[in-house]
C-alpha positions as CSV (number, residue, x, y, z in Angstrom):
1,X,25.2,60.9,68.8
2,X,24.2,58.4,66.2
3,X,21.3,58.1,63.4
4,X,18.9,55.5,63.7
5,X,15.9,53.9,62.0
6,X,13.3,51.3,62.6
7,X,10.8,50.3,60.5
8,X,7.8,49.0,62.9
9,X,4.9,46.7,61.7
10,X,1.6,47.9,63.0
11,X,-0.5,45.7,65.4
12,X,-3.4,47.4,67.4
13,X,-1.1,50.1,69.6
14,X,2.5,49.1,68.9
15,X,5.6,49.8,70.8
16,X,8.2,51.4,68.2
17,X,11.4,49.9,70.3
18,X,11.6,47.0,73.1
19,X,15.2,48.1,73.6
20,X,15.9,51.5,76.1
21,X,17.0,53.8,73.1
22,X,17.9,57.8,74.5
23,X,17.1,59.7,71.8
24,X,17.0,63.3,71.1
25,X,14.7,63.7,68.3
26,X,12.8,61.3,66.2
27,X,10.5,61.7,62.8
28,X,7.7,58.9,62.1
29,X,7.2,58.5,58.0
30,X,3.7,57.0,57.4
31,X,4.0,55.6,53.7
32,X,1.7,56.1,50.8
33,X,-0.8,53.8,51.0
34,X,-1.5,53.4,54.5
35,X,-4.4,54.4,56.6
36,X,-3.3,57.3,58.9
37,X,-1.4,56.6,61.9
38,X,-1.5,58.0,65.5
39,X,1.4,58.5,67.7
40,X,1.6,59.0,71.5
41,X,1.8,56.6,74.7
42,X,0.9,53.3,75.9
43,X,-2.2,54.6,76.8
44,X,-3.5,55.9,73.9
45,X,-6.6,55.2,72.1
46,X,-9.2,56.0,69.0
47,X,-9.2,60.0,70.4
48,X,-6.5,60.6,72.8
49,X,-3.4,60.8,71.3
50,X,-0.4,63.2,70.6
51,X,0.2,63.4,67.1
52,X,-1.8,62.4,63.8
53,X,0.5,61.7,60.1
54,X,-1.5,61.0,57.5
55,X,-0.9,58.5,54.6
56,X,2.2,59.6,52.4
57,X,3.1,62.0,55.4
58,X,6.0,62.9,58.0
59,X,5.5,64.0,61.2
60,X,6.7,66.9,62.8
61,X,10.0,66.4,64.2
62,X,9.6,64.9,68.1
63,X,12.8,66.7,69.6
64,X,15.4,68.1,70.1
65,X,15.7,67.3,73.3
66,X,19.5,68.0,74.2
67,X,19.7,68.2,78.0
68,X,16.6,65.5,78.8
69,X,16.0,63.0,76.0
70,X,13.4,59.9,75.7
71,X,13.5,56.7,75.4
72,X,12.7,55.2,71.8
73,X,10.7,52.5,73.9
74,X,8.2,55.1,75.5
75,X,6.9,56.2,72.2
76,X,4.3,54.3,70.3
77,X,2.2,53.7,67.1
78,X,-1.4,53.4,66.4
79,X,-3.2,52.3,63.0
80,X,-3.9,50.0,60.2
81,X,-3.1,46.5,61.6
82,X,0.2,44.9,59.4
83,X,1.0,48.3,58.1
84,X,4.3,49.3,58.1
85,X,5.9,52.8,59.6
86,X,9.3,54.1,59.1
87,X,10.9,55.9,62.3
88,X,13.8,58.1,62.5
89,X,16.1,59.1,65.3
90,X,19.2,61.1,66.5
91,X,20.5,59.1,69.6
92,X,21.5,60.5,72.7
């Protein structure tokens, strides 16, 4: 296990990793001063989504998931275009 973090810049729905990433838990930090930020799937829009943080915000922790974990690159970011959104994650 290892501690990660990516800081992802926001345009339309955004992919938080390219790279295959198994992690076991993850927390999304949504900065002061940005609009509020959805977080879900590739298919998520305007009012289906998994999880809303708020400006100034983090989210509830995503995980742990010990015996079956994600992939950092299935999980993705909706809001404010150019805004900027801090992730956090426990590796696999």
């Amino acid at each position: 296990m290892a501690l990660g973090q990516v800081s992802v810049t926001l345009a339309g729905t955004t992919q938080v990793s390219a790279t295959r990433i198994p992690v076991n838990q993850v927390i999304i930090h949504n900065p002061t001063g940005n609009g509020s930020v959805t977080v879900g799937t590739a298919s998520m829009d305007a009012t289906n989504y998994g999880i809303l943080v708020a400006a100034g915000a983090n989210s509830p922790p995503i995980g742990p998931f010990n015996a079956a974990p994600f992939n950092l690159n299935e999980l993705y970011l909706r809001g404010t275009d150019t805004q900027v959104v801090r992730v956090f994650y426990i590796t696999h």
